[in-house]
MIBA-603010 format. One record per atom (N, C-alpha, C, CB): residue in three letters; x, y, z. Coordinates in steps of 0.05 Angstrom, whole numbers, plus 5000, padded with zeros to 4 digits. Atoms other than C-alpha are relative to their C-alpha. Glycine has a CB too. Example, Ala and Ser with C-alpha at 12.3 -4.5 7.8 and 13.67 -1.06 7.14 Angstrom:
Ala501849765000/Ala524649105156/Ala501850245000/Ala498050015025/Ser498449764999/Ser527349795143/Ser498550225014/Ser500950094971/
***
This chain:
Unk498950275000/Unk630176368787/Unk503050014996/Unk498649824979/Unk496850064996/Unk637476178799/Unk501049854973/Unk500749795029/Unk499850075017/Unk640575998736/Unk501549725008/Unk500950194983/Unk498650235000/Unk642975288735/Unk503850024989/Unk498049814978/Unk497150015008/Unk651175158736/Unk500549834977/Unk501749905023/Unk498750225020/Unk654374928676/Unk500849735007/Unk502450114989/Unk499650204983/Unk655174208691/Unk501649874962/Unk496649835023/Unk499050245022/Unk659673708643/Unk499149765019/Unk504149994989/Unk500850234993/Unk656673088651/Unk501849834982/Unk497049984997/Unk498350215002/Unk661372538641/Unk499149635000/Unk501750075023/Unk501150295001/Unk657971788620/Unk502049845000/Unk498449944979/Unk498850324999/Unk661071068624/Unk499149795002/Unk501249945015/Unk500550234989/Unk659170498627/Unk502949825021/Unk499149854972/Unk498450104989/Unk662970098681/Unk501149704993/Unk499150035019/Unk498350294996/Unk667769438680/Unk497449815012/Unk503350025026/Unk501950124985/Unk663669098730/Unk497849944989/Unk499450115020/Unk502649965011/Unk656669248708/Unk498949834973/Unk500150284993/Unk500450125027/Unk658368928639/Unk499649835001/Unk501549974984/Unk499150234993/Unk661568368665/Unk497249775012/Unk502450095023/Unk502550064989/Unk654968238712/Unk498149934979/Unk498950225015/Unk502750025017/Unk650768278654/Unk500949854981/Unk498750274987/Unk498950315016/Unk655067738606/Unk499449885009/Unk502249904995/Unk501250304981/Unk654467238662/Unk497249944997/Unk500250025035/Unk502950095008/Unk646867308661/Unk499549924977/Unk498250185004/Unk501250135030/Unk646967228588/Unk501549694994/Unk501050254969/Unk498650324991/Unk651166558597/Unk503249964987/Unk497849714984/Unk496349985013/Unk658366828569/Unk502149895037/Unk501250554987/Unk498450084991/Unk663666438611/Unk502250305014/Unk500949804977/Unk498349814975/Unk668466798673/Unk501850104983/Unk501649855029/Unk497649865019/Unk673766948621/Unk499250174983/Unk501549814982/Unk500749845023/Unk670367118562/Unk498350255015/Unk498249804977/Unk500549734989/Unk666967628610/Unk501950245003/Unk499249955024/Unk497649764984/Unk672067938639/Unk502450034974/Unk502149825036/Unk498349935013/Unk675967898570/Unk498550274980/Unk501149734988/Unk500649795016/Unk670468298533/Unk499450245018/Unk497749934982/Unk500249814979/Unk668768778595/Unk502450144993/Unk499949885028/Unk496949844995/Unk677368978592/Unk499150194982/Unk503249844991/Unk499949705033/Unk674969388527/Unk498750205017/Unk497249944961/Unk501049784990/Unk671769818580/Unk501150085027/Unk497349975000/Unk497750004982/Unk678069938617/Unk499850245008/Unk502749944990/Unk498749585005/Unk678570778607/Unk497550015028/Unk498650314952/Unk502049884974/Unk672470768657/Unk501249955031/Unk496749824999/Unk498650114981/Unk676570348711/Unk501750175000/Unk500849744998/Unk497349875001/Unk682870738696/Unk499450284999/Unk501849924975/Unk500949735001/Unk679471398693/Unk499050095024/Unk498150054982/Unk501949934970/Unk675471448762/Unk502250055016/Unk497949725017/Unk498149834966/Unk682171548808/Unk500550304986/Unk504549825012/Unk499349735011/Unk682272158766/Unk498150235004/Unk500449984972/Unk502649865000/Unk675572438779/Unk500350305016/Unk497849795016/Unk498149814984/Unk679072878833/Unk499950324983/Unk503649865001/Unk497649825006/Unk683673228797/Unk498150224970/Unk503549734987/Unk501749855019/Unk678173298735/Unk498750115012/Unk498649914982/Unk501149844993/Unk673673548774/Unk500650335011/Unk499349865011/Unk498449704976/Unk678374198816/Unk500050134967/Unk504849945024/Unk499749905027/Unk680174288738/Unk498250154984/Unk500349824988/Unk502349915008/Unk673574428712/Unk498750195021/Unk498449794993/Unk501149784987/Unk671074798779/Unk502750274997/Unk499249895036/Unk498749805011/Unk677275258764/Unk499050164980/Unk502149924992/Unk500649935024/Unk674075368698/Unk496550235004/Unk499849664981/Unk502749964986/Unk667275588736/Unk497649844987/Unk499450314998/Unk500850305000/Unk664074878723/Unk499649755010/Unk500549944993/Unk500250224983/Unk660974318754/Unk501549764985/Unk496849945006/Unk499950195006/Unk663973658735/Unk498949765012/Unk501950004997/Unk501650244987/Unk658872968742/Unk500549834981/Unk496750035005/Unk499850315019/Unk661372308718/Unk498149865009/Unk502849815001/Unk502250254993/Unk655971798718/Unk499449784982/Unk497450115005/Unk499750225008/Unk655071148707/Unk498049954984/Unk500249845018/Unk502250065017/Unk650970908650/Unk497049955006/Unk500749804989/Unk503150164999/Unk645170468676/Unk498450295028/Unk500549505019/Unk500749764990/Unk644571208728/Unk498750234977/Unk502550115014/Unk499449745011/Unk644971698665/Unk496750124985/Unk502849954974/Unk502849975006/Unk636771608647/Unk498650265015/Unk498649725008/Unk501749874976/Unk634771958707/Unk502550265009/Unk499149715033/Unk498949804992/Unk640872438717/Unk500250224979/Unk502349925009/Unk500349745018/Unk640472798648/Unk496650025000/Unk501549974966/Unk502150005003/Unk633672688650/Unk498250405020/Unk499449655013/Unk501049824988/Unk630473538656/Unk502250225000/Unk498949905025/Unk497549775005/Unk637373818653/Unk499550304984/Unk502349854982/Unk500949835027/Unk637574508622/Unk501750014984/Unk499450275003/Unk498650155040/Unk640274438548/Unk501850245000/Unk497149994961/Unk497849825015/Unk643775168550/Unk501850015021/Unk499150314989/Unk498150024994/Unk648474998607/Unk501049705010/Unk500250195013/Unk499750354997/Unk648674228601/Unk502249974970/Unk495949754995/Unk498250075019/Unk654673948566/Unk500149615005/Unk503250205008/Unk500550344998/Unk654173028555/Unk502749904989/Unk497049854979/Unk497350165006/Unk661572698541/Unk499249795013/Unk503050105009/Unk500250254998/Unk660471988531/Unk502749925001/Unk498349874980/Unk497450095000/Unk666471558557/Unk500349794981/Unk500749935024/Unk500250255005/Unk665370928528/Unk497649894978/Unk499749885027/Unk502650075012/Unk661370688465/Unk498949734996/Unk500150104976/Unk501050304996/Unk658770038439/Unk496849934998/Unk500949915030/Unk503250145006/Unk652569618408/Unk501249665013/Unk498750004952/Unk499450285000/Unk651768918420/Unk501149885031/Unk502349964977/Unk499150104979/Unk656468708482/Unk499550355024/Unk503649844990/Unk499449784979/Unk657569518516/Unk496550164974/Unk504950214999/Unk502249855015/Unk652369958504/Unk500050305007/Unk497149875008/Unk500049894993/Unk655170628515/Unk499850204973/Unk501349955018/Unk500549835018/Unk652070918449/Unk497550065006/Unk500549914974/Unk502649954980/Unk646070998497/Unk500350335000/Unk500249825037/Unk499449724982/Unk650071618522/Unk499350244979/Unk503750045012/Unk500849835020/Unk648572108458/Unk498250024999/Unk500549994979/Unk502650035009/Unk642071858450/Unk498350075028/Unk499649694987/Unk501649894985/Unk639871988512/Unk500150314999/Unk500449915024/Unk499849744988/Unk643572698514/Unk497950084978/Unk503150165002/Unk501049935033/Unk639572768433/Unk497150035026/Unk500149674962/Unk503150024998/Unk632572528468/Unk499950245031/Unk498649575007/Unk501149714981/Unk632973208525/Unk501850054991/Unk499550075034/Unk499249695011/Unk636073698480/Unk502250075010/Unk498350235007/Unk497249864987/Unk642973718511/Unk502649964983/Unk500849875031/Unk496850025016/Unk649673858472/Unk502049735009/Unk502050325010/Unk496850124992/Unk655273358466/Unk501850084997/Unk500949834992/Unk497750025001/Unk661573238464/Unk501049824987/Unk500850005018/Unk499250235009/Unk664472788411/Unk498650024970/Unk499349765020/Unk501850015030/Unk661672548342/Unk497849975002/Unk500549814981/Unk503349975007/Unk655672548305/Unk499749695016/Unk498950024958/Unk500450244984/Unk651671978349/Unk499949814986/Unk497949995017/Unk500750275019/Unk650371518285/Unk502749785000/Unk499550114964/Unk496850155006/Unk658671318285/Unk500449885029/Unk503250254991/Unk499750124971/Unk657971088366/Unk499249704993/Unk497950155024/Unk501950255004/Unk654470418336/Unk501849924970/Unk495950104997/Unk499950155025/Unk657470368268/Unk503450004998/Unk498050164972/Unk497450134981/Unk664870388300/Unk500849775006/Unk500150075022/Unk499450344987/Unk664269778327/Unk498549734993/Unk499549995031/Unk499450325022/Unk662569328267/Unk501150124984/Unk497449794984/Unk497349995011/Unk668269368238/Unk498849904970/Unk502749805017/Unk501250065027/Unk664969068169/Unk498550214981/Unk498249805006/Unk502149825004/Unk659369568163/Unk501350285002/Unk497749965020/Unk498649645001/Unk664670248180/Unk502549934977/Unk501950165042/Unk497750015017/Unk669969948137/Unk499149974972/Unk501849785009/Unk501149945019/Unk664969858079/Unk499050344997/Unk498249804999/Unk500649835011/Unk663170568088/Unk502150244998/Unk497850045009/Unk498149804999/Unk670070888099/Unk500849944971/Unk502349985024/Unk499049985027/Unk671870598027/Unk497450044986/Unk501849754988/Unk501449905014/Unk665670818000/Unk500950275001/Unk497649955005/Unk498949784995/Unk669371458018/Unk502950034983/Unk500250005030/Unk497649915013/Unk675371377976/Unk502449965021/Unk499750314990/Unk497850104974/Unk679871158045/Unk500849794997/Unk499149985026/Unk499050245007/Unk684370698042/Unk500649715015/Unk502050084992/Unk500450244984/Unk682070058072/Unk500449804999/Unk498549955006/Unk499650225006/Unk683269378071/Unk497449864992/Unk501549905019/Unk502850155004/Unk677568978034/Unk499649855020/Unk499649834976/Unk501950304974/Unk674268458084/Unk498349794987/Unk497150155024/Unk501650234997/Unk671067828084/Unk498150065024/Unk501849745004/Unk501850054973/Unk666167658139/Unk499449694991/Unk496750245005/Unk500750234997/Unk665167038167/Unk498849865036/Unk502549884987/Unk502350044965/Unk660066708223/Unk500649705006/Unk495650044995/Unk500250154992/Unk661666138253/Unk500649754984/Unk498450055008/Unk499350185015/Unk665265658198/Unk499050074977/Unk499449785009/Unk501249925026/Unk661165958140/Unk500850314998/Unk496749944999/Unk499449705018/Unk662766598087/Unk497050105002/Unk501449964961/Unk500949795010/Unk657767178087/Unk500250084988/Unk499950125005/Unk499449785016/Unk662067528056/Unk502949874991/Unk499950335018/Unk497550164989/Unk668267138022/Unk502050304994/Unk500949654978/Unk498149765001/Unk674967608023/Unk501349864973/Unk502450075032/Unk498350085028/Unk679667647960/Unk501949825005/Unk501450234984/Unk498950174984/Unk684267207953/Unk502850215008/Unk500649694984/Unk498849844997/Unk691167537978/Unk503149785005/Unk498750185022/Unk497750174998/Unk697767287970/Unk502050065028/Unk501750034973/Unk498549884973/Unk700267548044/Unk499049975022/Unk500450265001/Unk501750054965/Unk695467178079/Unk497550115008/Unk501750135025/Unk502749814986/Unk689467388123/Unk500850145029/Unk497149775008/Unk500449854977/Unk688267848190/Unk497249925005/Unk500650314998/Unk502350034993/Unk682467598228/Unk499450105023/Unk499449794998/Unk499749924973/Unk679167958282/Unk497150055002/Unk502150255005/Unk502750034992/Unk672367998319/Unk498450244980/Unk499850045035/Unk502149665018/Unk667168518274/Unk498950095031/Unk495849904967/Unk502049834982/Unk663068758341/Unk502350005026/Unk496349815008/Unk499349974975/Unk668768668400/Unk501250195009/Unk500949865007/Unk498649654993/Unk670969398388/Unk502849984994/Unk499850125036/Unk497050125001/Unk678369228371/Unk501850004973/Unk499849715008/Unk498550135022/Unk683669158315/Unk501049815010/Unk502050134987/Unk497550234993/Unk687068638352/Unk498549754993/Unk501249985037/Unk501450215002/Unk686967958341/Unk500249855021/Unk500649884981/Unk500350114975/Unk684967528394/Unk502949825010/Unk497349814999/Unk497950255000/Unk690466978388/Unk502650104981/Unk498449694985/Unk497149995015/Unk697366928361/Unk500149894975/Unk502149875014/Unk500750085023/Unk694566578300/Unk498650114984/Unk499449835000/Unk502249785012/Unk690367108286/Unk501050134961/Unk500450345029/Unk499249955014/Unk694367268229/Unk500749664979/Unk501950185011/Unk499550225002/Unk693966658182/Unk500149934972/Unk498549885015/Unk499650015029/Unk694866358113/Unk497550004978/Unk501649764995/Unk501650175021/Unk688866048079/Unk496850085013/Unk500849605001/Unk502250044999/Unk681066078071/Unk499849955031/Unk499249824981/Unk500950174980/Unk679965528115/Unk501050015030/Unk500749764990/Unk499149944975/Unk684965778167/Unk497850155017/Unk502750154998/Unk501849784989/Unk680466398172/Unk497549845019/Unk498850204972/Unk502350114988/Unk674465938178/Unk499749895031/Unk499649814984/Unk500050064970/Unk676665548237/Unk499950305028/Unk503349835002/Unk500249834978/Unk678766208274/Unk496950105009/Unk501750254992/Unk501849914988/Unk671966388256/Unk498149825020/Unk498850104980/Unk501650234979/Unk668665798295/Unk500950065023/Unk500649674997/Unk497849974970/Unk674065928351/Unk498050255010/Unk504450114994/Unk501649764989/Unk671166698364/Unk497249965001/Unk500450244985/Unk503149974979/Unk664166458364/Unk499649925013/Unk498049974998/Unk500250114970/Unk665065928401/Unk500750235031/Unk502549744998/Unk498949824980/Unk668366448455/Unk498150235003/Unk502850094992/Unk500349665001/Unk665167118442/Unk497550044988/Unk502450184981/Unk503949955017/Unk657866948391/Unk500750174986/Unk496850125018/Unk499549795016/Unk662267388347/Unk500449954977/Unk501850145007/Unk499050175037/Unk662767328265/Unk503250245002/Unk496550124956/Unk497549875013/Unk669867608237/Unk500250174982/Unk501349874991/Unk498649935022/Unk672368028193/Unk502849924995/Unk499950254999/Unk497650075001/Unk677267758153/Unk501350174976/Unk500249714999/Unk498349805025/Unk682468238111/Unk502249854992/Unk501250315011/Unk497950095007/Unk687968098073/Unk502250175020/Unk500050024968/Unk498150024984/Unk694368148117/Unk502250334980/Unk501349585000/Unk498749695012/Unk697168918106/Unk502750035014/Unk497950315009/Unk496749874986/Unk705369068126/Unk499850255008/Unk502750034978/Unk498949704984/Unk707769608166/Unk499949995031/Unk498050284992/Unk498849904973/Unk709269898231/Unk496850155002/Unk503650235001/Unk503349854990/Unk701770068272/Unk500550265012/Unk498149835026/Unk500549675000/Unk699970818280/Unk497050065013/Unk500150124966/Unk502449924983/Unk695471058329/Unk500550344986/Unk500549945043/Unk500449805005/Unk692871818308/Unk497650065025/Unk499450014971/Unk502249904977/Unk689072138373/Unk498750364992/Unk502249995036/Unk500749705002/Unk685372788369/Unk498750125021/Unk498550064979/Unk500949834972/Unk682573288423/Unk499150344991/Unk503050005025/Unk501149755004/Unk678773968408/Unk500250125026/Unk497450004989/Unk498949884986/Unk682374328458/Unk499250254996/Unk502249945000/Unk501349755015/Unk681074978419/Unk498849994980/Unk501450164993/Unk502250095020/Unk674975038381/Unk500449964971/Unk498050175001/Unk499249955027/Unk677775128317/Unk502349874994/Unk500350274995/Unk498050165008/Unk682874598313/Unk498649814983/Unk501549875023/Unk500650235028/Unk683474168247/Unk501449785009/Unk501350104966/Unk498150194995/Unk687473628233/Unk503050035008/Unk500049864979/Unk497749924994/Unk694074008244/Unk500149865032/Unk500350334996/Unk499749994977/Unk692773798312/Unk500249655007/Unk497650185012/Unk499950294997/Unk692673018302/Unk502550075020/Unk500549794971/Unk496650134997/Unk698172678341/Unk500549784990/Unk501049955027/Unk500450195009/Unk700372138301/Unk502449805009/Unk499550064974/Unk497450124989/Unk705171668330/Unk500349704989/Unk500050005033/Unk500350325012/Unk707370938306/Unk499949865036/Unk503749854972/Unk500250094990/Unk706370498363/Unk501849735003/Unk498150044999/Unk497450154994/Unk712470058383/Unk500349765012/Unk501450135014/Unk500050084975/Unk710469528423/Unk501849644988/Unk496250015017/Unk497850275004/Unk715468888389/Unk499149774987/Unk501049885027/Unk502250245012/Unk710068458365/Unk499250154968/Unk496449965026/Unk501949895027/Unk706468548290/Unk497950105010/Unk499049784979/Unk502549835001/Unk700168588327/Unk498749995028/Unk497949894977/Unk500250044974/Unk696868598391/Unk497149765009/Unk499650325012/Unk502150234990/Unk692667988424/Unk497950095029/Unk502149705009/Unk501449924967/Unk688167958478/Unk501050025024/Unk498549855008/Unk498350034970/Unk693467798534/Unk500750234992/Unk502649755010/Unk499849805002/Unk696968378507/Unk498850335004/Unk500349944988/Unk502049674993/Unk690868968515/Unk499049875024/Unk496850154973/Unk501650034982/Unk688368638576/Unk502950075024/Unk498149674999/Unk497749944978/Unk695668678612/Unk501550305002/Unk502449774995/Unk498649754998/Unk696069458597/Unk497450195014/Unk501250114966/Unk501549874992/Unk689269698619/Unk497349905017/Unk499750124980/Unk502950014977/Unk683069768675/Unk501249745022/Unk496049864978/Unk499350194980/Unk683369178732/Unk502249824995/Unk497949855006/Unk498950145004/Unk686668688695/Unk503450104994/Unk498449884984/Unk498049795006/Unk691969188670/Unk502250045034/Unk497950324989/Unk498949894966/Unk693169378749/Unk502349745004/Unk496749995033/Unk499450184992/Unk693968718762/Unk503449914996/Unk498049874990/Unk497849985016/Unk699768668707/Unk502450105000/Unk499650054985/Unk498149734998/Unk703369248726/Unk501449865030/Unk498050395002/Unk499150004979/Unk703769018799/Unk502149665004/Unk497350065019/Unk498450285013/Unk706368318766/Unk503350084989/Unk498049864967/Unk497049965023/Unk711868678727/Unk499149934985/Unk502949885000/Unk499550125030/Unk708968408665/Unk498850264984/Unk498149654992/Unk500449805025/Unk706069088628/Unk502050124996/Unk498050195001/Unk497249805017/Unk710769418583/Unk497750174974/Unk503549714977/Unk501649965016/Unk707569898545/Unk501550154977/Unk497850115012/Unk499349995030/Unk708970048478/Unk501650264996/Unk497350004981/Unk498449715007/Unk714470588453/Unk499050154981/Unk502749974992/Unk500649855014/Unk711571198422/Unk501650144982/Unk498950105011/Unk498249885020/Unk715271428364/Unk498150294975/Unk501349654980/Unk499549735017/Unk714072128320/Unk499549874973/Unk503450155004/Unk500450075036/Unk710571948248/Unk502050204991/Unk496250064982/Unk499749845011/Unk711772678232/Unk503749984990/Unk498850215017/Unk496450045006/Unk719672538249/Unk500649794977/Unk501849855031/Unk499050265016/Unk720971888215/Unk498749994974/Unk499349715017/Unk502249995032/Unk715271948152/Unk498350184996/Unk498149774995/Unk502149645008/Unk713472678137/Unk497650014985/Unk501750234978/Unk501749935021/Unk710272448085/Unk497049805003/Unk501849944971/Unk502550174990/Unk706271888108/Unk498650185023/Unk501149695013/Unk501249844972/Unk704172368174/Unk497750194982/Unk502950245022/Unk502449785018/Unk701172898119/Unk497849794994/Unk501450174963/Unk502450235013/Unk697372238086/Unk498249985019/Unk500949674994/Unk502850184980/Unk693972038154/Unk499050255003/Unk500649785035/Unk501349614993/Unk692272908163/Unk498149944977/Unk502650374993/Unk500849965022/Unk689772828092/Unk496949815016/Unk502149904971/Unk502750204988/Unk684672248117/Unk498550115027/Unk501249665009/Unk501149974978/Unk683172438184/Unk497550324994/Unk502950015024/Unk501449735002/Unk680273098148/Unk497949904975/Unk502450284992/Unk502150115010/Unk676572728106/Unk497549905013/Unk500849834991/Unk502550154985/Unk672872278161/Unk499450245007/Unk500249765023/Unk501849834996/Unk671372958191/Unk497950034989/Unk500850175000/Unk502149865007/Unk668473328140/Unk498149754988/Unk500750254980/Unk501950185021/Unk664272708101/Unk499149805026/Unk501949814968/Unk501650314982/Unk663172148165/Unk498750155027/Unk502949695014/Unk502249944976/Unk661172678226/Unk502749985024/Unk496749715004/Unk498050054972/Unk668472538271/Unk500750285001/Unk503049784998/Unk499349724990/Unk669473158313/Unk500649985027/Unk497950204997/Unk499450094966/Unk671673308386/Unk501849905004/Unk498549835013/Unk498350234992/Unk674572688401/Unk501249754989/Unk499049925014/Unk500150305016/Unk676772068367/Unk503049994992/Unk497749974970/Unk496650125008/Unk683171638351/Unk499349754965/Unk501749705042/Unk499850245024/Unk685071178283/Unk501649944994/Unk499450014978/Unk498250134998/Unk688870708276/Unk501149864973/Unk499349855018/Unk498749965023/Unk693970588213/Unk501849805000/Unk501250254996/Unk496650155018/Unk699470138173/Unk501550204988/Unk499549774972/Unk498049835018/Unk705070528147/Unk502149804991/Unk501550275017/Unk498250115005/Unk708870228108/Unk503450054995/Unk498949934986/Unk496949835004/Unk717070408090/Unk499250214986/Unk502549844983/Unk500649865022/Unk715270648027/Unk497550294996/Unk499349774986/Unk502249834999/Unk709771168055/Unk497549885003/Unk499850164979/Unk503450125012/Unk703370698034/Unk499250055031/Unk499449564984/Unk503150084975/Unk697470758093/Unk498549864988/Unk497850245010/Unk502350165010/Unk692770338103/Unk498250085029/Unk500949624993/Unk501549944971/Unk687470578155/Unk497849755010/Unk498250314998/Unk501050224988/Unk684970028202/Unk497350055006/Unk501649925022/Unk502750034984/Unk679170218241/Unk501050385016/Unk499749625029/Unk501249734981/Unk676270928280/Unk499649875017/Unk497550204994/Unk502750064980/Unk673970948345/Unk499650335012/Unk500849725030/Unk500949714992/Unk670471548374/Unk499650055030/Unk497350074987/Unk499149994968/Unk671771428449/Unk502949825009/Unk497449855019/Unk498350254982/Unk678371238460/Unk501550055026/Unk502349874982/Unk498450024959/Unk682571148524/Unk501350264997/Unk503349695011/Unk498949864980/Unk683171758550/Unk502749995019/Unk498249995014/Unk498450024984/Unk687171528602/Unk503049824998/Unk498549925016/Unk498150215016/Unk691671098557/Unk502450174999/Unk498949894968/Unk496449945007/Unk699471218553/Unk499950124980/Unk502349754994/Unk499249865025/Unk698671388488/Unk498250334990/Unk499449754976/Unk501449804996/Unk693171938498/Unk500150195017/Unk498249935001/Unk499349884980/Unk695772218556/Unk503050164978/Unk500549775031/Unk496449855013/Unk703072338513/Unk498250194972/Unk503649614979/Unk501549785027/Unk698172628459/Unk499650375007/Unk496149874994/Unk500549824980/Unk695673068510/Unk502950215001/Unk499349825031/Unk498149774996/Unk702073378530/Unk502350044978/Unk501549965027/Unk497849975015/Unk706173308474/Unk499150234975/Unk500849694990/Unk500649835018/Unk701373688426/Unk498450245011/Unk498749854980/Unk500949794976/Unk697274118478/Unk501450085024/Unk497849915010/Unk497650014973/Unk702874058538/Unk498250105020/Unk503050234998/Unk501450124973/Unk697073898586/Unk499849745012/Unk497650034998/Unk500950374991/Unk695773298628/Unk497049974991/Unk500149905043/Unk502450075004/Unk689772978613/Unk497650165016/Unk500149735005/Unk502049844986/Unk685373268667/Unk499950324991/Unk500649975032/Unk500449755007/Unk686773998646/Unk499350034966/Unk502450155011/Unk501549865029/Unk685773918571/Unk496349834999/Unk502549864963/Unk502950004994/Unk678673548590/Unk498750175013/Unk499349835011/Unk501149764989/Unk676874198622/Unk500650144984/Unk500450095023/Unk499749685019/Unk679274688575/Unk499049984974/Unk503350114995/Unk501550095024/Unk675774258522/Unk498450015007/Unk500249794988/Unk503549944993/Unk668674268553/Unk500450265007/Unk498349815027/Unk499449714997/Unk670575018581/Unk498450154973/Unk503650055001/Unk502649775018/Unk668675268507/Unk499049914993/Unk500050194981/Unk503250165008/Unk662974848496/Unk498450135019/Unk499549645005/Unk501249944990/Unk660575128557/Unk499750325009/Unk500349835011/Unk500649714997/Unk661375858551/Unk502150125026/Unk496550045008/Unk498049954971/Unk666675788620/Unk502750214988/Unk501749625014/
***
């Protein structure tokens, strides 16, 4: 018998696909297409398929991206000792691309990425942020709130609140008011997002600083945290809204660019500007490793303040790939383009 080719299988869920499946559930043309944008990297990733693919057959490897509601029946039989599963895209609730682990778990095939339990508990932001400070990480307490009523009330905070969806995958806040003074402010927003989205809030107390994206990539098997890239994120605003992440990425993004209206955000050097804060977010990011299961892949997102203080916002364990700021990660700390360090990263998973 002919031994089967190493294959990286590549999941996603698609833009479209989502979008299709909100409408049936009775979410409005906007609010579709505004929670769909969170599954931009799949849109913005496919003209690339190319270039990943030559990359990986260099490597002596098949590369197969496939689409979620396909990925039942394409890993389905695979053989487990030269099958490799990189999920693009995760998500409970609205995306459901924490499917992709669980399918590779239920036929025995290796991933790529974290332990599968953090694909689902990523994206309520309530439920990962209660267990990153059960960890000793330094988080912002939360409130939660559903639809005009406390769950959960937040302290009080003399600097205000930050309110932002718990399940729509995101730190951002939807609106420009997102950031607001009082209880009751919070409350309304929370009526506002369910009305829109069927989403409850988390609401935190309102943290200073300059935002910090931290990306990572297991390029070589044995990279720690030395390998973060941690950059502050520049983009002129305190914080980013929904017009803002919808006019930098997937269709809507295109759209933006061919408008002249995306500008995307200036990447600036933690390590340069706050040595000491850059060690702090290494210190954490080697924490969530060893104690929460993040490996592979995954970005987190930070407050720094002047004075050094972090405050870590939120994980996610699929993020944009194809993003400005993951691409400069790419070559600035590996000095590959994206397509060649996604092959030389599945390469030794797969024995290539």
């Amino acid at each position: 018998m002919t031994a089967a080719r190493p294959t990286l299988f590549l999941v996603y869920e698609p833009e479209e696909a989502c979008r299709t499946r909100l409408k049936a559930q009775g979410f409005a043309d906007r609010q579709a297409l505004e929670i769909s944008s969170y599954l931009a990297q799949s849109t913005d990733l496919a003209p690339e398929f190319g270039s990943i693919e030559k990359a990986c057959s260099d490597r002596g490897f098949v590369f197969a991206p496939v689409a979620l509601d396909d990925a039942a029946v394409r890993l389905a039989g695979q053989d487990a000792r030269s099958t490799l599963v990189w999920t693009l895209t995760d998500g409970i609730s609205y995306f459901r691309g924490s499917a992709g682990p669980t399918l590779a778990r239920l036929n025995g095939l290796t991933t790529f990425g974290s332990d599968d339990s953090l694909f689902a508990l990523c994206q309520d932001k309530f439920r990962s942020g209660a267990v990153l400070s059960s960890l000793g990480l330094p988080v912002p307490s939360a409130g939660l709130a559903q639809n005009g009523a406390w769950l959960v009330e937040p302290p009080a905070s003399p600097t205000g609140y930050f309110v932002k969806p718990n399940r729509l995958g995101a730190k951002i806040g939807i609106w420009p008011d997102s950031r607001c003074d009082t209880h009751e402010q919070a409350l309304d927003l929370s009526r506002r997002v369910y009305a829109s989205y069927r989403d409850s809030v988390v609401v935190q107390p309102y943290v200073p600083g300059r935002n910090v994206r931290a990306s990572y990539l297991t390029v070589e098997p044995k990279a720690g945290p030395e390998k973060l890239g941690v950059f502050f994120v520049d983009s002129g605003s305190d914080f980013q809204t929904m017009d803002d992440s919808m006019a930098l990425y997937g269709d809507t993004g295109a759209s933006a660019a061919a408008e002249g209206r995306r500008a995307e955000p200036e990447l600036v050097s933690v390590d340069v500007e706050q040595p000491a804060a850059a060690a702090t977010i290494r210190r954490i990011a080697a924490r969530m490793m060893h104690a929460l299961g993040l490996r592979d892949v995954f970005s987190a997102d930070f407050r720094v303040e002047p004075d050094d203080t972090v405050h870590l916002i939120e994980f996610e364990v699929c993020p944009g790939l194809p993003c400005f700021d993951f691409r400069d990660y790419c070559r600035s700390v590996w000095g590959l383009d994206l397509a060649e360090a996604i092959a030389v990263s599945a390469a030794s998973r797969l024995g290539s």
